[in-house]
N, C-alpha and C positions, 0 to 999 in steps of 0.2 A: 566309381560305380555307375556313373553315364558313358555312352557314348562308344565305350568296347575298345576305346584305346589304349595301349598300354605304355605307364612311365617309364624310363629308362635315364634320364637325365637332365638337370638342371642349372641354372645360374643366373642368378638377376630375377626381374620376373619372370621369366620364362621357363617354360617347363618340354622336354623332348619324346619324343615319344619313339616306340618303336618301329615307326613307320617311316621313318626320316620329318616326321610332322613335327612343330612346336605351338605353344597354347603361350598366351598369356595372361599370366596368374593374378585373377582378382579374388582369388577364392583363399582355400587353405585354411579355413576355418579360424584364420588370424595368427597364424603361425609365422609369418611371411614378413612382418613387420621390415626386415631386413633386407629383403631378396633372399634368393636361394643361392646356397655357398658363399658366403660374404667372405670374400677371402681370409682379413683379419680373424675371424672366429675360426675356419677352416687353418688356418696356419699355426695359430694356441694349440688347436686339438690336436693336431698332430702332432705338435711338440709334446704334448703330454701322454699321448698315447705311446709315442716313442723312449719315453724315461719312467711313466707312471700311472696308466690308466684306471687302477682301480687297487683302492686301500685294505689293508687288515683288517680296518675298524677295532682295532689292539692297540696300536702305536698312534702318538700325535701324528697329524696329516695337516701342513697349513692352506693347503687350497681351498679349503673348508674356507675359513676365517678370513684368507684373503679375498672370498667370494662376498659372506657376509658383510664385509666390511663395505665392497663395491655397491652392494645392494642400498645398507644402509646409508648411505651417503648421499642416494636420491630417491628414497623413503620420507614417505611424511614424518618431519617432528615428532619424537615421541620414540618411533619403531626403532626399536636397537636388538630386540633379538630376533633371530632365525634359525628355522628348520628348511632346511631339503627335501625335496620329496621327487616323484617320478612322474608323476601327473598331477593333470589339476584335480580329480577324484580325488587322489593323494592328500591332496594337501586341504580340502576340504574336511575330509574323516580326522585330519590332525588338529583342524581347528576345531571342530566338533568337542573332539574330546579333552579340548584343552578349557573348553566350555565346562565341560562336564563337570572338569577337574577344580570347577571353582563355582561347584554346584548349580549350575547354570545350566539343569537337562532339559526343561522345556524348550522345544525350535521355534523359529517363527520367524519365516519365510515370505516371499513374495510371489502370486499367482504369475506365472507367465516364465518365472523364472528357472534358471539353469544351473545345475550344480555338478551335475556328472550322474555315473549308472552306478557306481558301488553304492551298497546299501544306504548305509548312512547321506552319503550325497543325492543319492536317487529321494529319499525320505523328503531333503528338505526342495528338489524340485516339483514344481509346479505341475504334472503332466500326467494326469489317472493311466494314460496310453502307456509311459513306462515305466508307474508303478503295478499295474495291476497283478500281472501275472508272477509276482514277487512279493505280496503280501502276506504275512503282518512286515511291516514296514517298524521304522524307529514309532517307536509311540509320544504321545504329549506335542505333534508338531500341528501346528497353526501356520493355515496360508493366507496372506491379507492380501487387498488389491494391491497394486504395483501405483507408486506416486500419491499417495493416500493418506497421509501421514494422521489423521483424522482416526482412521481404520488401525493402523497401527498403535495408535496410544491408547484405545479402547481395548484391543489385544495385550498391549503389555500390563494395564490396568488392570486386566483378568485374572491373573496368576501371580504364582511366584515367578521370582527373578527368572528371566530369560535369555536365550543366547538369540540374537537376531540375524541372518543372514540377506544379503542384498545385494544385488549386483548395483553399478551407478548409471550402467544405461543397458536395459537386457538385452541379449545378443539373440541366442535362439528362440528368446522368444517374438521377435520380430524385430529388432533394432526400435525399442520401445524408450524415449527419451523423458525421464518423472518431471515435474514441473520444475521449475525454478525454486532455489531453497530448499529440495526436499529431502536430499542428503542431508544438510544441515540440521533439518528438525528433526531426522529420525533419529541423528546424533543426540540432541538435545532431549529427545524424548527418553534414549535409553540409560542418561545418564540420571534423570529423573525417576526412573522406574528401576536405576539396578540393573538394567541389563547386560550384556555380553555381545559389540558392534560387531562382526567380521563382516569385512567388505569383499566380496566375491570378482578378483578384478584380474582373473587368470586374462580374459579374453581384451578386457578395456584397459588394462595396466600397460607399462615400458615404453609411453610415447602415443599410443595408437589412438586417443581421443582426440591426440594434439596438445595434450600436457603428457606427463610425467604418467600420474594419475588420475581416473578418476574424481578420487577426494579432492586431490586439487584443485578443481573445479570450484568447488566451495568451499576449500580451505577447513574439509573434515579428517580429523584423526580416530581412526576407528580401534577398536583395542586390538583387531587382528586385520592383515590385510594379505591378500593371497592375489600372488603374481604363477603366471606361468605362460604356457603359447609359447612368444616371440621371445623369453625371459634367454634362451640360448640362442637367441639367434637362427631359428629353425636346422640348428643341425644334431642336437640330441636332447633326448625327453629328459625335463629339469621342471618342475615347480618349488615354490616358495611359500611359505609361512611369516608372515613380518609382523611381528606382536610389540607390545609396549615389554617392559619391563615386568609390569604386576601379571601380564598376562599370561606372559612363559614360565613365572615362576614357577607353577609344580613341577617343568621339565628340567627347569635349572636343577631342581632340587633330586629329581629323582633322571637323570641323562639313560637308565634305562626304562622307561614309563611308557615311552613312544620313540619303536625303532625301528630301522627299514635296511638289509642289506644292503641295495648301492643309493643308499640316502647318501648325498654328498660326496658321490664319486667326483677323485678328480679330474677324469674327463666331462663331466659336467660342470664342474666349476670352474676350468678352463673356458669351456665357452662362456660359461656365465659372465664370468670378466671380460671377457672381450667384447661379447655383444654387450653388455651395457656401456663400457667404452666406445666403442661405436656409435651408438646413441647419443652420444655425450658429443665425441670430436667429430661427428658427422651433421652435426645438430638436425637430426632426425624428428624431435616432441615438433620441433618449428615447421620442421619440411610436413612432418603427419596434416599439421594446422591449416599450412598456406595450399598445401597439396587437396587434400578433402576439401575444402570452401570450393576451392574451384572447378572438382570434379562434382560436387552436391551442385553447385550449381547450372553445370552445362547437363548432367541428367536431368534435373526440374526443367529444364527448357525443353528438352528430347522430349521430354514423356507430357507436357503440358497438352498438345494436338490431341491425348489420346484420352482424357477422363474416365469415356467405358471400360479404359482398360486399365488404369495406374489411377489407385487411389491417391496415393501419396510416396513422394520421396523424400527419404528423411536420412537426419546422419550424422554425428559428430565425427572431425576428426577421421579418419580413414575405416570409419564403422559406419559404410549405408545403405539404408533398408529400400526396398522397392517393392510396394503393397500393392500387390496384384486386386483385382474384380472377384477371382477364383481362384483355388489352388492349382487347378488345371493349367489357366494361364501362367502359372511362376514358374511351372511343372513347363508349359510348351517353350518361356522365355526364356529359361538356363537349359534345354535342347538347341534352341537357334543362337543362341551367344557359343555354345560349345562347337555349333556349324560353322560359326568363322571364329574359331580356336582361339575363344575366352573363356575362360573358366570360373565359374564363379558359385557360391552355394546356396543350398535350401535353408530354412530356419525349421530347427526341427520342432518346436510348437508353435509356431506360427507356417500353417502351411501355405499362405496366402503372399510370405514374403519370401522376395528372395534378396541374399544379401552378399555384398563387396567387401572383402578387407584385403584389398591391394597393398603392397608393400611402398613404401616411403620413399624408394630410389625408382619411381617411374620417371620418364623422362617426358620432356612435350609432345613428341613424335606418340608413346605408348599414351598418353593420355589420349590422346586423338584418336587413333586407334581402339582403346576403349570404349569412348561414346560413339564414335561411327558405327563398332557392335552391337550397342543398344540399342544407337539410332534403326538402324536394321532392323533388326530385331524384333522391334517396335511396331515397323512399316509394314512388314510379313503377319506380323497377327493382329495388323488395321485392317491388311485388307481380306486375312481370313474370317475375321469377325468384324466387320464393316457400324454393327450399330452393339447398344447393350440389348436389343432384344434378341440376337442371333447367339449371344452369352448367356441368355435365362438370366439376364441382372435387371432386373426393374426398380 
């Protein structure tokens, strides 16, 4: 939607364009964890498209189960069942009402946060901007500050048992990092109040913080935990549902309660297996770790010269945020990065950041090439805006 250039073809980070141009992809909204076309995941799909692309949903199908199986196996402790789904909206409404289903209808959500645009997900994000024009909205949902766990326990204290939703570091909403422990206690709060964990880790799950998970970070098991993005390896739309046992229960009990025609198609599950296999034999969680430390830290050197104009750069893992003075500025700094063909995005409720989630198989060559972008980048609107009062920042 920037820039007027059109895709046409990809592989690796890189992306092609219609003009004989190519971009390199820091962007993708976190899809990318892989590169684009990872051959391994392109080579399953084919194979499956060519003997079985899509089931009856009548007869047994094991790709299903053989996927499940992949998932759970580098799943927090605990997580043994799953659902399918198409997106991450998806698989949000699934966990919604898997809430529901064990009376757990009050939400209680975190300000800043992201869940998607269908009702139910739109309900438990944070953003009046893309609820308004879509109200009445789910009722009974509570937004608390984001890292606050203070705030939280006062909200869960409030009511009856609740379902909690949370991302482990918000993405759109600025690559916003909660304190230390605070996963942990919101765990510990909700098991104290009765409530219903889902951890929202479509964006931060399959490697991309530089673990596995999220939760892993603190070593939280939350009663649901929803994967999606990079979960296929960015070559077809697949999200997850990963629940404990007690939590899938109604669905065990009733397998038509909550359904989705290409829920678990098996060209989705093909790549599911592959790309997580990838992950795994490529050791990807490692490369996200050593690879982010070192690009977090050659941008905090770039962007140090410029104070009036970079608040802060921040970032776990292959997730980082670049906190403009203005929105303008984030707005003018993803124009000049897309001028020397980097690509990279907005946060959609934080309009002051803009944020990287480069894929894992960059190489040294493209790293360098990325901060030279920004360094650029940087240099052009130092010297178009020379002090913070020529930006109205006082």
């Amino acid at each position: 939607m920037f820039g007027g250039h059109v895709e046409v073809g990809s592989e690796g980070p890189w992306v092609h364009t219609s003009d004989g141009g190519r971009f390199l992809n820091a962007g993708g909204y976190g899809v990318f964890l892989h590169g684009a076309r990872h051959p391994a995941v392109v080579a399953a799909v084919i194979a499956q498209i060519q003997s079985h692309p899509i089931a009856t949903r009548l007869l047994l199908e094991p790709s299903v189960g053989d996927a499940a199986a992949a998932l759970v196996a580098v799943a927090p402790p605990g997580l043994t069942r799953v659902h399918f789904a198409g997106s991450g909206a998806e698989a949000v409404e699934a966990a919604i009402k898997m809430a529901r289903a064990h009376g757990r209808r009050r939400l209680v959500s975190a300000v800043g946060g992201y869940h998607g645009k269908t009702m139910g997900a739109l309900s438990v994000t944070g953003q009046n901007l893309y609820q308004q024009p879509f109200r009445p909205l789910l009722p009974d949902v509570t937004h608390v500050p984001y890292g606050d766990a203070e705030a939280l326990g006062a909200a869960l204290a409030g009511g009856p048992p609740a379902c909690v939703i949370l991302e482990p570091v918000q993405g759109e909403g600025g690559v916003v990092i909660p304190p230390p422990g605070y996963l942990r206690e919101a765990s510990r709060l909700c098991r104290q109040h009765g409530a219903f964990l889902v951890l929202d880790e479509i964006l931060t799950g399959v490697g991309r913080l530089g673990h596995w998970w999220g939760a892993d970070r603190e070593d939280v098991r939350p009663d649901v935990l929803l994967a999606g993005k990079s979960l296929s390896g960015g070559i077809v739309p697949v999200s997850a549902v990963i629940a404990t046992a007690d939590a899938f229960n109604a669905f065990d009990k009733d397998p038509f309660l909550h359904t989705s025609t290409f829920s678990g198609a098996p060209i989705a599950m093909a790549a599911t297996r592959a790309a997580i296999a990838a992950v795994t034999d490529e050791g990807l969680v490692d490369r996200a770790a050593k690879l982010g430390a070192e690009l977090l830290s050659r941008l905090q050197a770039v962007a140090a010269p410029y104070p009036h104009l970079v608040r802060e750069v921040r970032g776990v893992g292959l997730l980082i945020g670049v906190e403009f003075a203005g929105p303008g500025l984030a707005g003018e700094a993803i124009l000049e990065l897309l001028s020397a063909r980097v690509i990279v995005n907005h946060s959609m409720i934080a309009s002051t950041v803009l944020r990287l989630t480069p894929p894992a198989v960059l190489s040294g060559d493209e790293v360098a090439l990325l901060v030279e972008a920004f360094d650029s980048a940087l240099r052009t609107l130092g010297h178009r805006y020379p002090t913070a009062h020529r930006l109205g920042v006082h």
